[in-house]
C-alpha atoms as an extended CHARMM CRD file, in Angstrom:
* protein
*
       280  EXT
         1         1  UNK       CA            135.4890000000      155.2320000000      119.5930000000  PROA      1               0.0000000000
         2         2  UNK       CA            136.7890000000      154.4200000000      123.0260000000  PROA      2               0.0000000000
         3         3  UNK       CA            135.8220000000      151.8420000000      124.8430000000  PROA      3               0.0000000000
         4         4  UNK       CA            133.7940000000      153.6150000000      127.6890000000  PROA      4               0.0000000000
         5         5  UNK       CA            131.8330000000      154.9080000000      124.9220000000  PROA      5               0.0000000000
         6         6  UNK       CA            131.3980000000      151.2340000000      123.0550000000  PROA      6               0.0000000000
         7         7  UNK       CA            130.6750000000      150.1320000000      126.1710000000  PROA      7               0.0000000000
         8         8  UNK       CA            127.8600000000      152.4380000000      126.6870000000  PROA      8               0.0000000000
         9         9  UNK       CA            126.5480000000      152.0890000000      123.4210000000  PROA      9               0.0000000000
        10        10  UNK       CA            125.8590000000      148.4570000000      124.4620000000  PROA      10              0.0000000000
        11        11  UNK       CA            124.6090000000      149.4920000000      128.1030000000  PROA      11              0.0000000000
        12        12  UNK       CA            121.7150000000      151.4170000000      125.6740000000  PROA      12              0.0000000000
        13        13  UNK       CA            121.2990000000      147.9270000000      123.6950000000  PROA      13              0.0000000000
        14        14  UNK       CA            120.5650000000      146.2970000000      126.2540000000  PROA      14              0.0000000000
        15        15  UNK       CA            118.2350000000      148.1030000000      128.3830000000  PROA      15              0.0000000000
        16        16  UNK       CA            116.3950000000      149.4830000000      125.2130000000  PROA      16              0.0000000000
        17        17  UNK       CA            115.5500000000      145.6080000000      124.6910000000  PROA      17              0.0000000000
        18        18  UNK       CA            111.8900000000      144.3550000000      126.6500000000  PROA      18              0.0000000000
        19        19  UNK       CA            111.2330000000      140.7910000000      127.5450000000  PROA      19              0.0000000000
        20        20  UNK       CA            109.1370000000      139.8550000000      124.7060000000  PROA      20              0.0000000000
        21        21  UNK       CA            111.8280000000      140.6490000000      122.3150000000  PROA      21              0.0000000000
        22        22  UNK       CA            113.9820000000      138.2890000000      123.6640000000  PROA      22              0.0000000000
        23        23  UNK       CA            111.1420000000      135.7640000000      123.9190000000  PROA      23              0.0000000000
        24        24  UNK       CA            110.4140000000      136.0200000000      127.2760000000  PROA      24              0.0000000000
        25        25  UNK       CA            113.9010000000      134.1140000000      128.0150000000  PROA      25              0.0000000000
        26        26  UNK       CA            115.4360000000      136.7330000000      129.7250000000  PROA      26              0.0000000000
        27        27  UNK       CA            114.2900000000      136.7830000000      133.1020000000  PROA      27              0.0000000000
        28        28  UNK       CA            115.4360000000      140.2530000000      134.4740000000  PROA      28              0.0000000000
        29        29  UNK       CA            114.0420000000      143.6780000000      134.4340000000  PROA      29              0.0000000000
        30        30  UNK       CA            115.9290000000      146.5050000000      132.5360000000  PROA      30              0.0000000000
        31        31  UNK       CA            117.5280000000      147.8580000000      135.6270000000  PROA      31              0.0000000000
        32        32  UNK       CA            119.0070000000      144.4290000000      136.8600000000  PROA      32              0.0000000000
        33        33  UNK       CA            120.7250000000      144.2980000000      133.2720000000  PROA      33              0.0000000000
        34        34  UNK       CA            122.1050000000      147.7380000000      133.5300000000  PROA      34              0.0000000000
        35        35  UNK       CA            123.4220000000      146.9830000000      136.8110000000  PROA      35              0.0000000000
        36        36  UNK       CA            125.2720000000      143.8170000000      135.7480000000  PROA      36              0.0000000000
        37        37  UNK       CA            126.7360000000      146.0440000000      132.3150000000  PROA      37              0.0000000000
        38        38  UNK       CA            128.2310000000      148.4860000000      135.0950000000  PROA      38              0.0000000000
        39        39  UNK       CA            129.4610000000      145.8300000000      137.3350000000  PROA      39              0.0000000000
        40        40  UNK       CA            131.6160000000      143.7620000000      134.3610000000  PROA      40              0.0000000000
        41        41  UNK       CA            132.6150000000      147.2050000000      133.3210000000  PROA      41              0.0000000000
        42        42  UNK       CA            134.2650000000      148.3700000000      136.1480000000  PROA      42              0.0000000000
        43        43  UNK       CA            136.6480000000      145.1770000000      135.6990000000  PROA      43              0.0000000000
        44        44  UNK       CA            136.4370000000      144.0240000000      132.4060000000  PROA      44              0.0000000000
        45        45  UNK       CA            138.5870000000      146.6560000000      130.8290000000  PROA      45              0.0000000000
        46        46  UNK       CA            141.3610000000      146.0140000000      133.4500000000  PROA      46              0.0000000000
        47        47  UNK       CA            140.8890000000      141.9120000000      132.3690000000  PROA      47              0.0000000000
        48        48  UNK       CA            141.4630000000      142.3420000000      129.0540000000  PROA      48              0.0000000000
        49        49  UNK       CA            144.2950000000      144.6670000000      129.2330000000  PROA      49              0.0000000000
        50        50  UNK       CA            145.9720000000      141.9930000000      131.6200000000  PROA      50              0.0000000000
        51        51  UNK       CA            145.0660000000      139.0270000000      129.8500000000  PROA      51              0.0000000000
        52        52  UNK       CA            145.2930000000      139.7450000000      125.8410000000  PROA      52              0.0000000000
        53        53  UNK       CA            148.7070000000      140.0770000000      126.0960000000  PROA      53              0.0000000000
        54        54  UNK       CA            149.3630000000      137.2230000000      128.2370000000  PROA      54              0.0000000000
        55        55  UNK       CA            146.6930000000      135.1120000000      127.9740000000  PROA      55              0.0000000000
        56        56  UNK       CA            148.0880000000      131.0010000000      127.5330000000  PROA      56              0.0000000000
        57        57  UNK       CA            146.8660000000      128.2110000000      126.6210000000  PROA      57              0.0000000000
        58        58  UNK       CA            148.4070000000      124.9060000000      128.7530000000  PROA      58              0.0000000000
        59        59  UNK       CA            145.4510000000      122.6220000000      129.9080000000  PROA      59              0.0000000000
        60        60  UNK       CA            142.0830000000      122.0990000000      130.0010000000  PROA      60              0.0000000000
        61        61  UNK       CA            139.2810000000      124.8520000000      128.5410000000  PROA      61              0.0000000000
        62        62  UNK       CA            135.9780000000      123.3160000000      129.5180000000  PROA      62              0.0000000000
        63        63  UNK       CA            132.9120000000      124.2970000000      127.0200000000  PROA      63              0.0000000000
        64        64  UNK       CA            130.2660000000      125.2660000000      129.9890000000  PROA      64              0.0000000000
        65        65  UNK       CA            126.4950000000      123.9520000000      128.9910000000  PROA      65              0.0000000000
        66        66  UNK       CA            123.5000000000      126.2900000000      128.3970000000  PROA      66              0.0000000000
        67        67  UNK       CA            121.2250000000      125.5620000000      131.2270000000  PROA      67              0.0000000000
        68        68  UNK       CA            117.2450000000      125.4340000000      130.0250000000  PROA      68              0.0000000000
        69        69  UNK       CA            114.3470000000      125.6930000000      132.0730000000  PROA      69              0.0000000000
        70        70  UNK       CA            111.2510000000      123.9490000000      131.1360000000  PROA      70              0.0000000000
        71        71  UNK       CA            110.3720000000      126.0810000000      129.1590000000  PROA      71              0.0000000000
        72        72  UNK       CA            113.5080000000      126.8430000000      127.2490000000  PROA      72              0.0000000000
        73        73  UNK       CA            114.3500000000      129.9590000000      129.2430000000  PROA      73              0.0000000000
        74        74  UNK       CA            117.9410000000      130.2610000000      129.7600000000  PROA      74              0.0000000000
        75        75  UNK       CA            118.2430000000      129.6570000000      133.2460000000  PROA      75              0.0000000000
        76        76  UNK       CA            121.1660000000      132.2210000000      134.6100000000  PROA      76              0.0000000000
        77        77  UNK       CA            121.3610000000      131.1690000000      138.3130000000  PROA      77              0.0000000000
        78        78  UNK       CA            122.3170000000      127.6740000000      137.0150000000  PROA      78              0.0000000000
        79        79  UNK       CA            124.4420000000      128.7230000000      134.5570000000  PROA      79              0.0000000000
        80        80  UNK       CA            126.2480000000      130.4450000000      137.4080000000  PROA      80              0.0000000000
        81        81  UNK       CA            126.4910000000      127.2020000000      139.1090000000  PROA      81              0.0000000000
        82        82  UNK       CA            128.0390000000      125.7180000000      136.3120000000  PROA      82              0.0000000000
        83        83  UNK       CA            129.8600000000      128.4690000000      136.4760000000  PROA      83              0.0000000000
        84        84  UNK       CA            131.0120000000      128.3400000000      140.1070000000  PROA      84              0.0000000000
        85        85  UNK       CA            132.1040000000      124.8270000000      139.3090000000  PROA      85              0.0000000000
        86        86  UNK       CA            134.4630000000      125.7350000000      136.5250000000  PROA      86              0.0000000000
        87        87  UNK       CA            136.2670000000      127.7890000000      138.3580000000  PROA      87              0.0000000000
        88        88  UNK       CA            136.9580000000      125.7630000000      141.3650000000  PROA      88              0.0000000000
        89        89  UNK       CA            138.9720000000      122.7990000000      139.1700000000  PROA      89              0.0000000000
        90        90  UNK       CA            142.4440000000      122.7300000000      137.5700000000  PROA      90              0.0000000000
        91        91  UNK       CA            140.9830000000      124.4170000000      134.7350000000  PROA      91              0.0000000000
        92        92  UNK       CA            142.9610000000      127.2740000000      132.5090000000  PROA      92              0.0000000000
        93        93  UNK       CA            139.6690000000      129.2400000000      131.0360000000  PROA      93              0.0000000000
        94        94  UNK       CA            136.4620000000      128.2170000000      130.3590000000  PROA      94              0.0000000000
        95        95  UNK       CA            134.6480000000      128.9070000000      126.8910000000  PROA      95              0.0000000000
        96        96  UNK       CA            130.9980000000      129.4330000000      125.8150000000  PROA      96              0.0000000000
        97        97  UNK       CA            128.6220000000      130.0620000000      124.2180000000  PROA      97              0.0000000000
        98        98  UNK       CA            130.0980000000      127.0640000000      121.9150000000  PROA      98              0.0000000000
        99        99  UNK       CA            128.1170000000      124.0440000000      120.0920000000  PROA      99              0.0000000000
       100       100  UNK       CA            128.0610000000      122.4930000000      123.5260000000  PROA      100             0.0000000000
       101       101  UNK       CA            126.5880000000      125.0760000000      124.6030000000  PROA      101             0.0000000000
       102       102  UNK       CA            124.1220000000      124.9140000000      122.4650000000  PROA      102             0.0000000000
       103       103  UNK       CA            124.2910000000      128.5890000000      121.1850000000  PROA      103             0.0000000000
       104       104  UNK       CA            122.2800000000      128.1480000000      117.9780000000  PROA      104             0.0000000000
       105       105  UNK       CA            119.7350000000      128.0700000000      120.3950000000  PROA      105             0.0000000000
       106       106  UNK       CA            120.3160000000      131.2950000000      121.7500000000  PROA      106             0.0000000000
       107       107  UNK       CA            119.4170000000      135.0530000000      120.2910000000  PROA      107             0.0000000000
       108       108  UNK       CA            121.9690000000      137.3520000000      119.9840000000  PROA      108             0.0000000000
       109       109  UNK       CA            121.4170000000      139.4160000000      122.9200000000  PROA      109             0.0000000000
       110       110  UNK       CA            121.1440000000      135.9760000000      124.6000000000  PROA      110             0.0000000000
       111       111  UNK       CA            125.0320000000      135.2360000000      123.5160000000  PROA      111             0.0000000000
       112       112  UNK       CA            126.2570000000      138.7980000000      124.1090000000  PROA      112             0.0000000000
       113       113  UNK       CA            124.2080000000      138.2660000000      127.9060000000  PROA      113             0.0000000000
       114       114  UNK       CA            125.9610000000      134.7180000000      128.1980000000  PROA      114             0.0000000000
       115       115  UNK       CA            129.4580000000      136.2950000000      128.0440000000  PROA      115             0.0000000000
       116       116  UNK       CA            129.1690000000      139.0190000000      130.0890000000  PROA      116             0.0000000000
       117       117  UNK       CA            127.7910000000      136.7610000000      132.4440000000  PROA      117             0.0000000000
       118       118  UNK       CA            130.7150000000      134.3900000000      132.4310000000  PROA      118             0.0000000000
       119       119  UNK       CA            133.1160000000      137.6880000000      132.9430000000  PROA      119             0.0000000000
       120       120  UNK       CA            131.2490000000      138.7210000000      136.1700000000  PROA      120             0.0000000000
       121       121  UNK       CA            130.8060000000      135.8330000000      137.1890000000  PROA      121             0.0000000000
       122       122  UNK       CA            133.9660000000      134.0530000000      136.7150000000  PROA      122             0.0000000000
       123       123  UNK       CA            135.3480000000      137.8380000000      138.6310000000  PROA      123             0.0000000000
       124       124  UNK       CA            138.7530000000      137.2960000000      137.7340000000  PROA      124             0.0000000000
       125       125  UNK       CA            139.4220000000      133.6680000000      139.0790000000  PROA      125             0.0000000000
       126       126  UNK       CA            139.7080000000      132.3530000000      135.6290000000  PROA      126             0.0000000000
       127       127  UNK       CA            139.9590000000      133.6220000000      132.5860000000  PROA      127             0.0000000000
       128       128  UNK       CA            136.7300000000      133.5530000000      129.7750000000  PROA      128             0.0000000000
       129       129  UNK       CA            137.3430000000      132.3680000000      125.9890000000  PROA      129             0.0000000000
       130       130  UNK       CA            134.0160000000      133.6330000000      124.3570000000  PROA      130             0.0000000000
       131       131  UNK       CA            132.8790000000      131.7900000000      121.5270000000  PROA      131             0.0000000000
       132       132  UNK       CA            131.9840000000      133.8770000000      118.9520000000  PROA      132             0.0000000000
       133       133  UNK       CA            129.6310000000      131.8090000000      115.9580000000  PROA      133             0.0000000000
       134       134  UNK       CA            127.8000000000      133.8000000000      113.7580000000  PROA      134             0.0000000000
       135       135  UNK       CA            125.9220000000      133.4490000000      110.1550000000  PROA      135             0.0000000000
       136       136  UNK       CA            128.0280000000      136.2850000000      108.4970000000  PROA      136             0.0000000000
       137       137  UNK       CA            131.6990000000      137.7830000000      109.2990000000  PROA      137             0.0000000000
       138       138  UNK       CA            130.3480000000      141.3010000000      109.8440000000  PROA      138             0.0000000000
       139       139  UNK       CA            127.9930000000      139.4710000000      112.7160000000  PROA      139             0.0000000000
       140       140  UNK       CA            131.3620000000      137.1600000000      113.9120000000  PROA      140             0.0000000000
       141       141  UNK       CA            133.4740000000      140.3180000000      114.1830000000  PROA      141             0.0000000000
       142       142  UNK       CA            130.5100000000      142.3300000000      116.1370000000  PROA      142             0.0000000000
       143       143  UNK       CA            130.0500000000      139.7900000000      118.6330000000  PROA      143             0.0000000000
       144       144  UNK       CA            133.5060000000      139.0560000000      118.4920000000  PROA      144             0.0000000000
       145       145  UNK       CA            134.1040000000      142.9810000000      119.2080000000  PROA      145             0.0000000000
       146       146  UNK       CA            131.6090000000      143.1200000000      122.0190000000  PROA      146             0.0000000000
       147       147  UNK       CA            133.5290000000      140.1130000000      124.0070000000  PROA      147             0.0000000000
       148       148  UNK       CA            136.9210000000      142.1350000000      124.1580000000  PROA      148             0.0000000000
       149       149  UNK       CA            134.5100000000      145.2150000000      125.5310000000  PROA      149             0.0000000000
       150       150  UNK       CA            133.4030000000      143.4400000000      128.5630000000  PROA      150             0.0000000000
       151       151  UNK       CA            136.3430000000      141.3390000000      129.2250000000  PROA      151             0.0000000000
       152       152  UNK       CA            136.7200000000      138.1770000000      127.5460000000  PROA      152             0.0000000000
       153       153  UNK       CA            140.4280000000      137.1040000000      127.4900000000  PROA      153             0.0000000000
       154       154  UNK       CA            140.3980000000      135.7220000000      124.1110000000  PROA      154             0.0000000000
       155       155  UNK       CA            137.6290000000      134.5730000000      121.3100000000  PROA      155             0.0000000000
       156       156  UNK       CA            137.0260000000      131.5150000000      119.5950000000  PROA      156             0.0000000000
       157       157  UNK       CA            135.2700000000      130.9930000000      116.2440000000  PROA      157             0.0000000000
       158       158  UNK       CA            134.4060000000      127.8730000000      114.5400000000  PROA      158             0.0000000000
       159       159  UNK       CA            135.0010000000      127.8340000000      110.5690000000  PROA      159             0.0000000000
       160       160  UNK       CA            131.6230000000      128.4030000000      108.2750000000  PROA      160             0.0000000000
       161       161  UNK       CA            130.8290000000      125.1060000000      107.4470000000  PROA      161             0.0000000000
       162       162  UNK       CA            127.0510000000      125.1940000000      106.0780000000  PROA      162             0.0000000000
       163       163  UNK       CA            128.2200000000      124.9260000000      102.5400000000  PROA      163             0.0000000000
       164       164  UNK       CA            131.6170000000      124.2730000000      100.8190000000  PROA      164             0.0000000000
       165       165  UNK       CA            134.1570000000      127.4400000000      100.9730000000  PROA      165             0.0000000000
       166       166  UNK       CA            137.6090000000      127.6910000000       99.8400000000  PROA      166             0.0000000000
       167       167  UNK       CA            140.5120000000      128.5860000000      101.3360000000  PROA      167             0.0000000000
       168       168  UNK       CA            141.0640000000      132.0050000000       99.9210000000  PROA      168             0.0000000000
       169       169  UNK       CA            137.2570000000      133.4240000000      100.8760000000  PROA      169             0.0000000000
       170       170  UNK       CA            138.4400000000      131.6140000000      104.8870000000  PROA      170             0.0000000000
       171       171  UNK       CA            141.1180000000      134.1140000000      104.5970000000  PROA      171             0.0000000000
       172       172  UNK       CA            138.8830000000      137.1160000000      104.2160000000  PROA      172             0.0000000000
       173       173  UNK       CA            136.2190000000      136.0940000000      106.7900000000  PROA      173             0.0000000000
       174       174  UNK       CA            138.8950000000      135.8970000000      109.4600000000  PROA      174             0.0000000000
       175       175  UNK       CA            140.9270000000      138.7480000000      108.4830000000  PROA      175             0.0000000000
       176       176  UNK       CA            137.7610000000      140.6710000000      109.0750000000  PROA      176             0.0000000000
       177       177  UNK       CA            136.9840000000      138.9050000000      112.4930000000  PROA      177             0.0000000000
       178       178  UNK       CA            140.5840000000      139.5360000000      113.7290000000  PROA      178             0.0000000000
       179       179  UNK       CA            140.7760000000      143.0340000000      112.2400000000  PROA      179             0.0000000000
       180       180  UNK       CA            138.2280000000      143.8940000000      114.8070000000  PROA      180             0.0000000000
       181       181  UNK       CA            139.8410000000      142.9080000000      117.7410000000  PROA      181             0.0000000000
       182       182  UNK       CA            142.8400000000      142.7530000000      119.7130000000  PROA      182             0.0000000000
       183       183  UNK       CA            142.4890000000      139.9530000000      121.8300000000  PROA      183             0.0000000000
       184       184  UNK       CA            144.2250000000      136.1830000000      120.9990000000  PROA      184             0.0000000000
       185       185  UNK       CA            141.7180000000      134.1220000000      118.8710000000  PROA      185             0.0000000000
       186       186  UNK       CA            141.5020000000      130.3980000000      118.5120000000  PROA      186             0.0000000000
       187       187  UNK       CA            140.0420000000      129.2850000000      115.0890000000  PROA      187             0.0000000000
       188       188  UNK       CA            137.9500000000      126.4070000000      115.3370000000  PROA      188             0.0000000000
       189       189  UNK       CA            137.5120000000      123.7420000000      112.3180000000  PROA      189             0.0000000000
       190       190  UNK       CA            134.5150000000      120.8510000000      112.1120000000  PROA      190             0.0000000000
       191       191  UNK       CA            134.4920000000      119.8800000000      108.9690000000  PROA      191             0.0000000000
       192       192  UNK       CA            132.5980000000      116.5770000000      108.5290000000  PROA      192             0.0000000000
       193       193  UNK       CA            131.9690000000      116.6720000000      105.0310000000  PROA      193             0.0000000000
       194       194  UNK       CA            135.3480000000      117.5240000000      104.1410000000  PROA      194             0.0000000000
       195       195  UNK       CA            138.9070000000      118.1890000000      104.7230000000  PROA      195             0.0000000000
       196       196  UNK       CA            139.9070000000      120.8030000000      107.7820000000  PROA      196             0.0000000000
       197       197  UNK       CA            141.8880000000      123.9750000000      106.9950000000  PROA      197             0.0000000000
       198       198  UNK       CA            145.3000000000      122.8550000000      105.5900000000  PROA      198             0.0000000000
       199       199  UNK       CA            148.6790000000      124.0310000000      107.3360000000  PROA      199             0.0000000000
       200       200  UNK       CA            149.5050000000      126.8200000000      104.6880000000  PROA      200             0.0000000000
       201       201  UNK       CA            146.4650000000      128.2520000000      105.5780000000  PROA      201             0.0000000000
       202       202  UNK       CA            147.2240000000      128.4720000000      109.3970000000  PROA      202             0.0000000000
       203       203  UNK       CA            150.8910000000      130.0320000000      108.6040000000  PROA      203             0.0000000000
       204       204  UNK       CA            149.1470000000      132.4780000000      106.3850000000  PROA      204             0.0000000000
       205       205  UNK       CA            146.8270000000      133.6620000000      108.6150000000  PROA      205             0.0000000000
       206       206  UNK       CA            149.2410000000      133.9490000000      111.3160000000  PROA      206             0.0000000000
       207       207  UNK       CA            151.4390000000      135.9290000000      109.4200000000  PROA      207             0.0000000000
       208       208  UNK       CA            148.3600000000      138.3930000000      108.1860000000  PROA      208             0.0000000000
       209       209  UNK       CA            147.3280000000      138.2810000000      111.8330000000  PROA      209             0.0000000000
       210       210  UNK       CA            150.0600000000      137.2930000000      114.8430000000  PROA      210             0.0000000000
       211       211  UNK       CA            147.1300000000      137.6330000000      117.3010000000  PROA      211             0.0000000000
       212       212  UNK       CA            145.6850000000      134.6220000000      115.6530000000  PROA      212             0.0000000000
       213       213  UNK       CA            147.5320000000      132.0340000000      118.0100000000  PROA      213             0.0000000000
       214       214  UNK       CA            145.4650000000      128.7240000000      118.3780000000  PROA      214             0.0000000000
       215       215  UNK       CA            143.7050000000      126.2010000000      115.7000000000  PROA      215             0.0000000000
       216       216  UNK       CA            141.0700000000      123.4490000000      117.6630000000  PROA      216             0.0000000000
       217       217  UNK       CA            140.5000000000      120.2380000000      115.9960000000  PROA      217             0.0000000000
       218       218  UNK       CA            138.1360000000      118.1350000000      115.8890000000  PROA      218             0.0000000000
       219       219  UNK       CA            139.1520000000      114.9090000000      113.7410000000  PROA      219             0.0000000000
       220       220  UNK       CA            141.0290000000      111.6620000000      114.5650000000  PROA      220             0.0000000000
       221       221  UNK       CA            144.7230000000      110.5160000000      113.8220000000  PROA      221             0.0000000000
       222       222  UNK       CA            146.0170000000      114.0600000000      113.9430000000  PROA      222             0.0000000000
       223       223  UNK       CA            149.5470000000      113.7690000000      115.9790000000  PROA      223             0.0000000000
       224       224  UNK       CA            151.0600000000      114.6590000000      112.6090000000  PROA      224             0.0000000000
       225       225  UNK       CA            149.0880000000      117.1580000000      111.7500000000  PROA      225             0.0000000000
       226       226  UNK       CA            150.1970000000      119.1130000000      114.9130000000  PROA      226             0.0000000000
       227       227  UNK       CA            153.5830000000      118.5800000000      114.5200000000  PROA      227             0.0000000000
       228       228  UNK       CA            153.0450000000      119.7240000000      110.8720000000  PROA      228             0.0000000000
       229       229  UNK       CA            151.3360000000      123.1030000000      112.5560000000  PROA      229             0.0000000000
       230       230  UNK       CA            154.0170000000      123.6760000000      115.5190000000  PROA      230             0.0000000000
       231       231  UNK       CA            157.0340000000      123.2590000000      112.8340000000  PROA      231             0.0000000000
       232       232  UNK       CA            155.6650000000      125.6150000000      109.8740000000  PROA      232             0.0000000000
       233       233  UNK       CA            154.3320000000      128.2670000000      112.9850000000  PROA      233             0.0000000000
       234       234  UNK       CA            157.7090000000      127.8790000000      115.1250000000  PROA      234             0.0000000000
       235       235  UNK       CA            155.2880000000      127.0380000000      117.5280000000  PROA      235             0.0000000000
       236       236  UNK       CA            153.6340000000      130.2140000000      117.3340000000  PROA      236             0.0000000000
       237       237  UNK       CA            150.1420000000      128.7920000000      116.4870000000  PROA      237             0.0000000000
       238       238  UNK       CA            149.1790000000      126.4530000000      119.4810000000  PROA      238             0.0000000000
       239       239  UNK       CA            146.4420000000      123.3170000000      118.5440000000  PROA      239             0.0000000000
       240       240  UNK       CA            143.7670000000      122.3820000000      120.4230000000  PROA      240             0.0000000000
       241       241  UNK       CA            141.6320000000      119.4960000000      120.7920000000  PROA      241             0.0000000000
       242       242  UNK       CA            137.9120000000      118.7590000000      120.7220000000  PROA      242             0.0000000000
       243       243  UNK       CA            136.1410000000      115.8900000000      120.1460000000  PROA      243             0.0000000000
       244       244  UNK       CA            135.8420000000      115.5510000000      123.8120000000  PROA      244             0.0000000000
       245       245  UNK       CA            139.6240000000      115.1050000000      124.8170000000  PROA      245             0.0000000000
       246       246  UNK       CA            139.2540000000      111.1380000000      123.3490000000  PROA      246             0.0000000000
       247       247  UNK       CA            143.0720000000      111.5220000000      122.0070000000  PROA      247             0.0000000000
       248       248  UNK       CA            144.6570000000      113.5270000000      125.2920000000  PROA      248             0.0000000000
       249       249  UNK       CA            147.1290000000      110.5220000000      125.9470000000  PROA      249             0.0000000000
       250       250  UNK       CA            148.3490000000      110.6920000000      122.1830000000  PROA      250             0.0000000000
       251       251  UNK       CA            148.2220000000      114.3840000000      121.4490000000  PROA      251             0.0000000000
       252       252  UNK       CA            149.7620000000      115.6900000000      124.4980000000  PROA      252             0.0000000000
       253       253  UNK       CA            153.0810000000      113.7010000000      123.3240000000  PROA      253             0.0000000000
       254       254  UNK       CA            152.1730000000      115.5400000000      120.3520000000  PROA      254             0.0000000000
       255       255  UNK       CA            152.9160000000      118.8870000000      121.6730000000  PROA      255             0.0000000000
       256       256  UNK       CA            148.7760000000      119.9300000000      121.8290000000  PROA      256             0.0000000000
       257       257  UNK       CA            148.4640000000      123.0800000000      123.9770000000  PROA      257             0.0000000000
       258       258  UNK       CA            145.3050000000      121.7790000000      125.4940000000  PROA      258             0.0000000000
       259       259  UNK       CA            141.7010000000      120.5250000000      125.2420000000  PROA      259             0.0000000000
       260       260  UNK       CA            138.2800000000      121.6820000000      124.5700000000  PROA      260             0.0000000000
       261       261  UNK       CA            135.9540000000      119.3560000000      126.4680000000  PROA      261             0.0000000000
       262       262  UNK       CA            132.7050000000      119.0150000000      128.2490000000  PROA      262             0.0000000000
       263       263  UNK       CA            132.2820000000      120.7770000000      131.7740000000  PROA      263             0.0000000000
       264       264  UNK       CA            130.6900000000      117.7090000000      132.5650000000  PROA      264             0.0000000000
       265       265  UNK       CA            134.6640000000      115.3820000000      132.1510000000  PROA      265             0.0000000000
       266       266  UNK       CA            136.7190000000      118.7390000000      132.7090000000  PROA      266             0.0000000000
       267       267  UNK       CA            138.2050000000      117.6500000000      136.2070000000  PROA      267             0.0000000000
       268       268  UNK       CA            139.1770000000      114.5030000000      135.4060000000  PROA      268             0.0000000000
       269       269  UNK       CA            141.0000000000      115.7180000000      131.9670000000  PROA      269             0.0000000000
       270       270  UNK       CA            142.2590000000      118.0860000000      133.6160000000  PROA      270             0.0000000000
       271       271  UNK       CA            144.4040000000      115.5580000000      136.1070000000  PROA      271             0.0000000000
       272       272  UNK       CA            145.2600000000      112.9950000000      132.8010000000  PROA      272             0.0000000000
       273       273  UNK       CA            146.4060000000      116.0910000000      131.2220000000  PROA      273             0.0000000000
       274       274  UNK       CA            148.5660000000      117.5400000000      133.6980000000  PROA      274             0.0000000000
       275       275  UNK       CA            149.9330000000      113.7480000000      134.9260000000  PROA      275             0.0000000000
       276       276  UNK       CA            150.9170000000      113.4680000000      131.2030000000  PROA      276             0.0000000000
       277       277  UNK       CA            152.2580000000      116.1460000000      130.6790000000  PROA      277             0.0000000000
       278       278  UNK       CA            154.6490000000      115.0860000000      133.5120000000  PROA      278             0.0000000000
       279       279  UNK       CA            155.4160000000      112.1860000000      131.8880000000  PROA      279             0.0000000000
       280       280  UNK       CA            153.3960000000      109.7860000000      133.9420000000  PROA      280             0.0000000000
C-alpha cells in the first residue's frame, strides 16, 4: 500500500467516527477533520521524507501537556497554544502524546488526532517526536505506523511495564514496532519496580534494527550507564534523559544527546543545556 492510499484509509477513519464515539471530546464536525487530514497531508509526506533520514537529536525535546476543559474535553485551541510556544524556544522537537501528556487519558482516535495536530500545527518550524504507548505491539506498531503517515519525524515508545517481561519477549515487541516503520525511534524505559533494559539489549536491538537510534532514561546515577551505551553502540544509539532534566549538568559531560522535559521548564533547559554543552 502506498502512502496516499494509507493515508486515505485514515481520512475514512476519521470522518466515519461521530462525536459520541469519541465521548463527546472531540469538538469538530466531520468536515473540519477531513479538512485538517488534507492539510497535514499535503506536507507531511514531504516532512518525513526530509526528516527520517536526518532527523538529530542535540538538545531539548519538551513533552507538550494535554490541555482539559472542564469537562475533560481535550481542548485543541490550547493545545495549539502550547503548541505555538514550543516552537518559538531553543527547542530541537517536541514530543506527545507522552505520560506528561497524560495520554492514558486519551482514546485512540484522540492520540492519532493529537499528532496530526502537532504536525500541522508545528508546519514545519520544528520537528514532532510522536509518542506512540499502546497495550499490545500490534496497537504500538499501528499507531506507530499512522505517525510516519502524517509526518511525525520520529516515534517514541515507552517499554511495557504493567507486569514483569524479559528481555528476549522486549526484543520481539520492538522488532514488530520498528518493522513497521521507517522513521528513527527512541525507546523509552520506566521501570520502577525493577531494573531498566541492560546494554546488550540496546546493541542487539540496534543491530536487528539501525533505525532504532535513541534509549530515554528515567533513573538516577546513570553517567556510567551512558558511557556504557555510547561505547558498545559506537555512539550509534544516542541516550536521553527524563526525569525532568534533574541530572542535565552531570549527564551532558556524560555525552547525553538531550532531554525529555516538561514544556512547562523547556526554555530554561534549553539555555543550561546549550551553555553546558559549551563548557560554561
Amino acid at each position: 500500500m502506498t502512502a496516499n492510499e494509507s493515508f486515505r484509509d485514515l481520512q475514512k477513519y476519521l470522518a466515519s467516527f461521530s462525536l459520541e464515539e469519541s465521548s463527546s471530546r472531540l469538538e469538530v464536525n466531520r468536515q473540519d477533520r477531513l479538512n485538517w487530514v488534507d492539510s497535514v497531508f499535503a506536507h507531511g509526506t514531504l516532512l518525513t521524507m526530509t526528516t527520517k533520514q536526518t532527523f538529530n537529536i542535540d538538545g531539548i525535546i519538551p513533552i507538550i501537556p494535554t490541555p482539559f476543559d472542564a469537562v475533560q474535553s481535550v481542548d485543541w485551541s490550547a493545545l495549539c497554544s502550547l503548541l505555538d510556544f514550543a516552537c518559538a524556544i531553543d527547542v530541537c522537537a517536541v514530543c506527545l502524546p507522552a505520560y506528561a501528556s497524560e495520554y492514558y487519558k486519551l482514546s485512540d482516535a484522540e492520540r492519532r488526532e493529537t499528532i496530526a495536530k502537532a504536525v500541522e500545527q508545528s508546519d514545519l518550524r520544528v520537528p514532532v517526536v510522536a509518542q506512540a504507548n499502546a497495550g499490545s505491539a500490534v496497537h504500538t506498531a499501528e499507531l506507530a505506523r499512522f505517525a510516519q503517515d502524517v509526518g511525525a519525524a520520529a516515534v517514541s515508545v515507552a517499554a511495557p511495564r504493567r507486569f514483569a517481561i524479559e528481555e528476549k519477549d522486549l526484543l520481539r515487541h520492538f522488532d514488530r514496532v520498528l518493522s513497521a516503520i521507517d522513521l528513527p525511534l527512541a525507546l523509552q524505559d520506566f521501570n520502577p519496580g525493577g531494573p531498566t533494559i541492560s546494554t546488550s539489549f540496546i546493541t542487539e536491538l540496534h543491530r536487528q534494527h539501525p533505525h532504532f537510534r535513541w534509549v530515554k532514561l528515567e533513573e538516577p546515577l546513570m553517567a556510567a550507564r551512558v558511557a556504557s551505551i555510547l561505547d558498545a553502540t559506537h555512539g550509534e544509539v544516542g541516550v536521553l534523559e527524563g526525569w525532568g532534566g534533574m541530572y542535565v549538568l552531570e549527564l551532558v559531560a556524560a555525552g547525553i544527546s538531550g532531554v525529555m522535559p516538561s514544556l512547562s521548564v523547556a526554555d530554561l533547559l534549553a539555555r543550561v543545556f546549550r551553555l553546558a554543552k559549551e563548557g560554561k
